[in-house]
mmCIF file of the C-alpha atoms, coordinates in Angstrom:
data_MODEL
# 
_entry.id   MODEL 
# 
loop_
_atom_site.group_PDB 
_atom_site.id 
_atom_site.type_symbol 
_atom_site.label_atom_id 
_atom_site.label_alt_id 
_atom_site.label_comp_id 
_atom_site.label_asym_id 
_atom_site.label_entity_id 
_atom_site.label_seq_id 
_atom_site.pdbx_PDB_ins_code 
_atom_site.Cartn_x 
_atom_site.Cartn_y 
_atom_site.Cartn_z 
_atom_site.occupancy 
_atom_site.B_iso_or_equiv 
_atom_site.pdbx_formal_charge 
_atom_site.auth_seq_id 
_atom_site.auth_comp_id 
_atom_site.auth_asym_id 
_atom_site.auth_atom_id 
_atom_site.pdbx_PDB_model_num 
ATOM 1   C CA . UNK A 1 1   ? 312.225 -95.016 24.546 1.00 0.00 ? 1   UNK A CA 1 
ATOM 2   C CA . UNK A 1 2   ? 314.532 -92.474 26.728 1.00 0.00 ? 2   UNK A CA 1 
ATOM 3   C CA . UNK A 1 3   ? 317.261 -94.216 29.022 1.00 0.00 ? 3   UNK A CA 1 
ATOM 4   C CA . UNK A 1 4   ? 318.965 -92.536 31.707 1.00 0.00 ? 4   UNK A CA 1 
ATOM 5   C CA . UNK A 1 5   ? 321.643 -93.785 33.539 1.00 0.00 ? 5   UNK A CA 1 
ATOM 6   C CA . UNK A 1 6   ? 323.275 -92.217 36.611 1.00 0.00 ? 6   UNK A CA 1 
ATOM 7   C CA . UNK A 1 7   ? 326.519 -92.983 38.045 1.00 0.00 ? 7   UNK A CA 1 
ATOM 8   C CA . UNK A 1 8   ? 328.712 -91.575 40.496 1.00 0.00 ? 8   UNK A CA 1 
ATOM 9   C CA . UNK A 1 9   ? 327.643 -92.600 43.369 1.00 0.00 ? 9   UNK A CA 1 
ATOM 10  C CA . UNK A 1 10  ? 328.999 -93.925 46.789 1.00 0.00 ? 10  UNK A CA 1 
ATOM 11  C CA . UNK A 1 11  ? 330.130 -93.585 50.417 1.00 0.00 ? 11  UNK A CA 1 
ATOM 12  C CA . UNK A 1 12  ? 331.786 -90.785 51.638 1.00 0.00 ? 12  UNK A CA 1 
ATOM 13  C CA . UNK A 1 13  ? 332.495 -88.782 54.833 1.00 0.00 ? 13  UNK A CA 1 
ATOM 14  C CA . UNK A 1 14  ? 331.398 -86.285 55.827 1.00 0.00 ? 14  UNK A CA 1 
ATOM 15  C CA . UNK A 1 15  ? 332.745 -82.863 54.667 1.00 0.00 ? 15  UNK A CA 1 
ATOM 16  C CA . UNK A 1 16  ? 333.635 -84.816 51.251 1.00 0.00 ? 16  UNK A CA 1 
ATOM 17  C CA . UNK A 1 17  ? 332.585 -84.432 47.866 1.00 0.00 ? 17  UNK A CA 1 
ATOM 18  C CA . UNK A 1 18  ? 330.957 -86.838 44.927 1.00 0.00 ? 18  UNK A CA 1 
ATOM 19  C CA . UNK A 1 19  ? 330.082 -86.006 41.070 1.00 0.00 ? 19  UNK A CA 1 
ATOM 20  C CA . UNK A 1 20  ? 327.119 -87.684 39.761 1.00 0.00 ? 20  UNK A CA 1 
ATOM 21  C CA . UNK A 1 21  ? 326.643 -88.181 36.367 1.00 0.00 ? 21  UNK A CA 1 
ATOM 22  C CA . UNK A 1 22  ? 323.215 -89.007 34.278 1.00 0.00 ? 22  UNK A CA 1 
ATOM 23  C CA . UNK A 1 23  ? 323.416 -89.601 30.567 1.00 0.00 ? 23  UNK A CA 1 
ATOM 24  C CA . UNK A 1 24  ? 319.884 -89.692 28.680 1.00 0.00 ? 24  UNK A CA 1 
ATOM 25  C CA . UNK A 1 25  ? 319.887 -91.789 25.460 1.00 0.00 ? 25  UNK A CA 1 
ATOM 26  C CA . UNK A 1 26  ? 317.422 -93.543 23.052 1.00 0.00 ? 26  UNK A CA 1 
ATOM 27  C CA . UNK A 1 27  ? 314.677 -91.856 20.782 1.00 0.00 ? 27  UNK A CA 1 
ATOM 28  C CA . UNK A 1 28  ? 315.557 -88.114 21.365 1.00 0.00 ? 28  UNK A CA 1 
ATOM 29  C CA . UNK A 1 29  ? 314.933 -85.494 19.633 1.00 0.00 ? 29  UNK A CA 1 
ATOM 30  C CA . UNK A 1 30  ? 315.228 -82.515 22.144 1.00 0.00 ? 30  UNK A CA 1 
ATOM 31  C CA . UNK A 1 31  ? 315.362 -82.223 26.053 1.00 0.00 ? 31  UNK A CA 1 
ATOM 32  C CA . UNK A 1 32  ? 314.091 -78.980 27.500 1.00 0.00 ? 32  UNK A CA 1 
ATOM 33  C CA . UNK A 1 33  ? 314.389 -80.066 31.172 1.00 0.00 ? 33  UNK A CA 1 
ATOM 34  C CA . UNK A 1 34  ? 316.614 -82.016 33.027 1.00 0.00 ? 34  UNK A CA 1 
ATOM 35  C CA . UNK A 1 35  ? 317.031 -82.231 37.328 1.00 0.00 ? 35  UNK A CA 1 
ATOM 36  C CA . UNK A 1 36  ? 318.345 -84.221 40.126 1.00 0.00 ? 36  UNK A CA 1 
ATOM 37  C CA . UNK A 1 37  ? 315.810 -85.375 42.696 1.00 0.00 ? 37  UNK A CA 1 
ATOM 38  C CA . UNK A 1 38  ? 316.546 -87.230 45.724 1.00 0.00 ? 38  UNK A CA 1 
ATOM 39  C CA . UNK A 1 39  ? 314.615 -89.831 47.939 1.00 0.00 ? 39  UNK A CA 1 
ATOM 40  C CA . UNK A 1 40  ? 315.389 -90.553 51.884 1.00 0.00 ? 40  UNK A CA 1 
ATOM 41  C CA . UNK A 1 41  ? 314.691 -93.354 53.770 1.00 0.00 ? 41  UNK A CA 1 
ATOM 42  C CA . UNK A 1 42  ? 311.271 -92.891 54.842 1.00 0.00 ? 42  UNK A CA 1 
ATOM 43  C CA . UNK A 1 43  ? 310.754 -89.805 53.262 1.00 0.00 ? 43  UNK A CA 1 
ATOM 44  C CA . UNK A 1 44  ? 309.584 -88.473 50.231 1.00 0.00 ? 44  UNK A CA 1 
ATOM 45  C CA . UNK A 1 45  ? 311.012 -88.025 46.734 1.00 0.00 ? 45  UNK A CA 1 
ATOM 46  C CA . UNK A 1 46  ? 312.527 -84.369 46.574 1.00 0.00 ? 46  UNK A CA 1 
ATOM 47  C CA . UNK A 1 47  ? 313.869 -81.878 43.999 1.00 0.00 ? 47  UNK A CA 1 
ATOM 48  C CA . UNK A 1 48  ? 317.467 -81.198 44.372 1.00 0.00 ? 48  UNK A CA 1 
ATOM 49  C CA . UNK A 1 49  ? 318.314 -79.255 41.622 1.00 0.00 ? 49  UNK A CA 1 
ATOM 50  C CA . UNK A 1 50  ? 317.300 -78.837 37.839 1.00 0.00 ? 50  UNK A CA 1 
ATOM 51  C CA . UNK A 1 51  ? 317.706 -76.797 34.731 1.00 0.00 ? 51  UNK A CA 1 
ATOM 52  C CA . UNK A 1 52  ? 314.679 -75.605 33.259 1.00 0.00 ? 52  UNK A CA 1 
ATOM 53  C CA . UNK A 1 53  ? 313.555 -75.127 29.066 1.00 0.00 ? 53  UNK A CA 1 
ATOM 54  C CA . UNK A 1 54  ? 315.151 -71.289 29.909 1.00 0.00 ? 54  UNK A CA 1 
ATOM 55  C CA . UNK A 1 55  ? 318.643 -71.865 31.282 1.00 0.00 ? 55  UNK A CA 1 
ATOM 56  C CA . UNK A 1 56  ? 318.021 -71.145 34.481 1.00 0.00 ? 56  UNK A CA 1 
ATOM 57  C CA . UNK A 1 57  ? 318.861 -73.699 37.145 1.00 0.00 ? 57  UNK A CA 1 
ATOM 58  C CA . UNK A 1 58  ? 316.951 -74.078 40.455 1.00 0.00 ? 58  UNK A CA 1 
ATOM 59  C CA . UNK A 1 59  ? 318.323 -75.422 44.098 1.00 0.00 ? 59  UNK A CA 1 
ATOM 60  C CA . UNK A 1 60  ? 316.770 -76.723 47.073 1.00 0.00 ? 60  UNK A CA 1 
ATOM 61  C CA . UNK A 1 61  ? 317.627 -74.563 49.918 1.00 0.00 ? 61  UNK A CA 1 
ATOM 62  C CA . UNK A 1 62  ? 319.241 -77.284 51.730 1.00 0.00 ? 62  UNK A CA 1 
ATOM 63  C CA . UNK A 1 63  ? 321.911 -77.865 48.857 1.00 0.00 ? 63  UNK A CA 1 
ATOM 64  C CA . UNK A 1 64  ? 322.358 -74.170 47.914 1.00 0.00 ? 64  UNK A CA 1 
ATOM 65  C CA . UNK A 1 65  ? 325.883 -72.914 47.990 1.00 0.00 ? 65  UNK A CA 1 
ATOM 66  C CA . UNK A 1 66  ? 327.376 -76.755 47.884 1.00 0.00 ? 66  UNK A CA 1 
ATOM 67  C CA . UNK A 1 67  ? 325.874 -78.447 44.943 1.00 0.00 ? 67  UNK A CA 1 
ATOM 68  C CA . UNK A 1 68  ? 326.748 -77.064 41.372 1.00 0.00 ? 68  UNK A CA 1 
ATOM 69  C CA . UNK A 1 69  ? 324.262 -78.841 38.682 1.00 0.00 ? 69  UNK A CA 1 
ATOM 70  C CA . UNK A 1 70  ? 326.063 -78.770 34.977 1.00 0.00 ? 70  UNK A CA 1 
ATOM 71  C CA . UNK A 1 71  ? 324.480 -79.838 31.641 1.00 0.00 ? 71  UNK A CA 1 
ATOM 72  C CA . UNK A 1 72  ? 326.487 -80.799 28.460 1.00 0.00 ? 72  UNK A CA 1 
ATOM 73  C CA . UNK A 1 73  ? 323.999 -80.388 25.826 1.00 0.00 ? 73  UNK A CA 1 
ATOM 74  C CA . UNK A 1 74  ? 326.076 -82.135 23.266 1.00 0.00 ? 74  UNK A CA 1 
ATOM 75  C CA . UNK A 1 75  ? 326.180 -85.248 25.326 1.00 0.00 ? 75  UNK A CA 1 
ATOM 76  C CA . UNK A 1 76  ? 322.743 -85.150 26.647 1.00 0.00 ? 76  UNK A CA 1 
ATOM 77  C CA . UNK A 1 77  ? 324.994 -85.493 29.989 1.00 0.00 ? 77  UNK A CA 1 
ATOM 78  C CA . UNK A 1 78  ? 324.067 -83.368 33.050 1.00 0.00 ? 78  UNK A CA 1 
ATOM 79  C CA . UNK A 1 79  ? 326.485 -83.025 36.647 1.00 0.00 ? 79  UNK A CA 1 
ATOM 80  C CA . UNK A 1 80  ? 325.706 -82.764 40.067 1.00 0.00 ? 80  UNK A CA 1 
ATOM 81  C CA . UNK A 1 81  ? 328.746 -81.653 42.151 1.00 0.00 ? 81  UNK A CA 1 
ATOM 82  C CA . UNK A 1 82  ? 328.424 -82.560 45.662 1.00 0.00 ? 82  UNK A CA 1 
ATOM 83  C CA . UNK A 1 83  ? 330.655 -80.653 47.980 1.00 0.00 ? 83  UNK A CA 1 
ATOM 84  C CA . UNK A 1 84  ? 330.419 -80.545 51.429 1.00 0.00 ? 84  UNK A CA 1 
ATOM 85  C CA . UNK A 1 85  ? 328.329 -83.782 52.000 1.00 0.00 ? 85  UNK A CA 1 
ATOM 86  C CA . UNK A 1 86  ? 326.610 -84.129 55.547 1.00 0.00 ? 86  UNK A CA 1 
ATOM 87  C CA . UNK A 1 87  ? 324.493 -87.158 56.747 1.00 0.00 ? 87  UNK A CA 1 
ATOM 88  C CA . UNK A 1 88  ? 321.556 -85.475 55.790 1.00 0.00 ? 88  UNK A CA 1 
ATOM 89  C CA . UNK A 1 89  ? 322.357 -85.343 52.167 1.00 0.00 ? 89  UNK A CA 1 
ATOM 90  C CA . UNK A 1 90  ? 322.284 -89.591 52.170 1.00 0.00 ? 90  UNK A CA 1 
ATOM 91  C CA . UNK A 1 91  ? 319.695 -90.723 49.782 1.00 0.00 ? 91  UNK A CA 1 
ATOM 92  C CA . UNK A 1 92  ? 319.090 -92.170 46.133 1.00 0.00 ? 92  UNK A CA 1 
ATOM 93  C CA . UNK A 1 93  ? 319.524 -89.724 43.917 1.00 0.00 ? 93  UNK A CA 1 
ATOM 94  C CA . UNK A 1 94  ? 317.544 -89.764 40.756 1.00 0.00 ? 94  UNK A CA 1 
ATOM 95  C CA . UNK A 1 95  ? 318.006 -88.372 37.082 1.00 0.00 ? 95  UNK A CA 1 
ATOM 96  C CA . UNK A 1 96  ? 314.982 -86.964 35.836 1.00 0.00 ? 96  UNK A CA 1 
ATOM 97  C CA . UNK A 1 97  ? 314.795 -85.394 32.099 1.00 0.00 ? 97  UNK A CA 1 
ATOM 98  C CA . UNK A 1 98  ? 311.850 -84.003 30.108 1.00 0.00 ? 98  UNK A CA 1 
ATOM 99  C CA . UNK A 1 99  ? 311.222 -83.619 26.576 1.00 0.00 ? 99  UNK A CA 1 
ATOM 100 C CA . UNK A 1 100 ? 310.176 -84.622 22.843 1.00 0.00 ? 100 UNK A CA 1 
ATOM 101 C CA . UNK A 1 101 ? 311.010 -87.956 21.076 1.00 0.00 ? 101 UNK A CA 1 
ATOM 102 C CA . UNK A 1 102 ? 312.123 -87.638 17.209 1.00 0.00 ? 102 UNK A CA 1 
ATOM 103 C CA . UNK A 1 103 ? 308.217 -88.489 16.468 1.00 0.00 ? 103 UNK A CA 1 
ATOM 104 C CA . UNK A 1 104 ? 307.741 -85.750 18.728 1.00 0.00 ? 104 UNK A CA 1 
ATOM 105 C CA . UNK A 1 105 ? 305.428 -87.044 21.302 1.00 0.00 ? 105 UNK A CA 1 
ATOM 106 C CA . UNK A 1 106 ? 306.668 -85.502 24.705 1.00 0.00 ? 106 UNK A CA 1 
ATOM 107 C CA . UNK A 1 107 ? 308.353 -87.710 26.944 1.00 0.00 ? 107 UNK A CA 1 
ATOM 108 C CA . UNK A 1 108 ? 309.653 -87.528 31.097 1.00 0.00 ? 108 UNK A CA 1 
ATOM 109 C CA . UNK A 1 109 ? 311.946 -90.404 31.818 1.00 0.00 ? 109 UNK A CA 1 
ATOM 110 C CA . UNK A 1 110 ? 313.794 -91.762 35.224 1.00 0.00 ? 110 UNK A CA 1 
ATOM 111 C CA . UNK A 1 111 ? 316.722 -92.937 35.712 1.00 0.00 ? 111 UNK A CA 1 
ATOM 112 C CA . UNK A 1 112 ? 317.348 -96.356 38.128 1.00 0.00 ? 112 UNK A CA 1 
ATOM 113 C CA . UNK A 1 113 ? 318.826 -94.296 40.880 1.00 0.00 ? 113 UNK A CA 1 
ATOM 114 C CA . UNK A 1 114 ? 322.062 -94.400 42.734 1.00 0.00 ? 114 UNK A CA 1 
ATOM 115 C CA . UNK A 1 115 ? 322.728 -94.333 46.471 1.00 0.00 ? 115 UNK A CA 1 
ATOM 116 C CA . UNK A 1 116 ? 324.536 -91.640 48.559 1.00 0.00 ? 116 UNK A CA 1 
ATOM 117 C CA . UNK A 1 117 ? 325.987 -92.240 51.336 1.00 0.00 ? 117 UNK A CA 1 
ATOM 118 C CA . UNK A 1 118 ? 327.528 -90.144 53.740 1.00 0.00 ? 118 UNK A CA 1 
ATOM 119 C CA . UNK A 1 119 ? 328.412 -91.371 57.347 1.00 0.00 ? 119 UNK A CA 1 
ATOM 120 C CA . UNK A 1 120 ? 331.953 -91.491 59.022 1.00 0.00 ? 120 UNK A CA 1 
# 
């Protein structure tokens, strides 16, 4: 089994920043994908921001130019810096990470979630 665990989360005001963490541990042998996805009240599960099997690392439009997503391959540990929070941005935010076990069977694990808040 793959854990992942987020943390980070919270209230905050508007205009303010949080760092979310998600650590992935248990039967790993290699992640090739790992993202940040997001869920409103109401609304549906969304991708915020993730780095691919390549490098590269996409962004929803809405979070482009405030959110910097970061990946520590040596701790299977990946970021999301939150700058600039508006109401909008309140959700739970998920971990999401794809990849192969060390019996190599291909796995895509979830973290629990953790809540954003931002209000004033």
């Amino acid at each position: 089994q793959v854990q992942l665990v987020e943390s980070g989360g919270g209230l905050v005001q508007p205009g303010g920043s949080l760092r979310l963490s998600c650590a992935a541990s248990g039967n790993i042998f290699t992640i090739y994908a790992m993202g940040w996805y997001r869920q409103a009240p109401g609304k549906q599960r969304e991708l915020v921001a993730a780095i691919t099997s390549s490098g590269s690392t996409n962004y929803a439009d809405s979070v482009k130019g405030r959110f910097t997503f970061s990946r520590d391959n040596a701790k299977n540990t990946v970021y999301l810096q939150m700058n600039s929070l508006n109401p909008e941005d309140t959700a739970v935010y998920y971990c999401n990470a794809e990849g192969t076990t060390m019996t190599m069977d291909p796995f895509a694990s979830w973290g629990q979630g953790t809540q954003v808040t931002v209000s004033s």
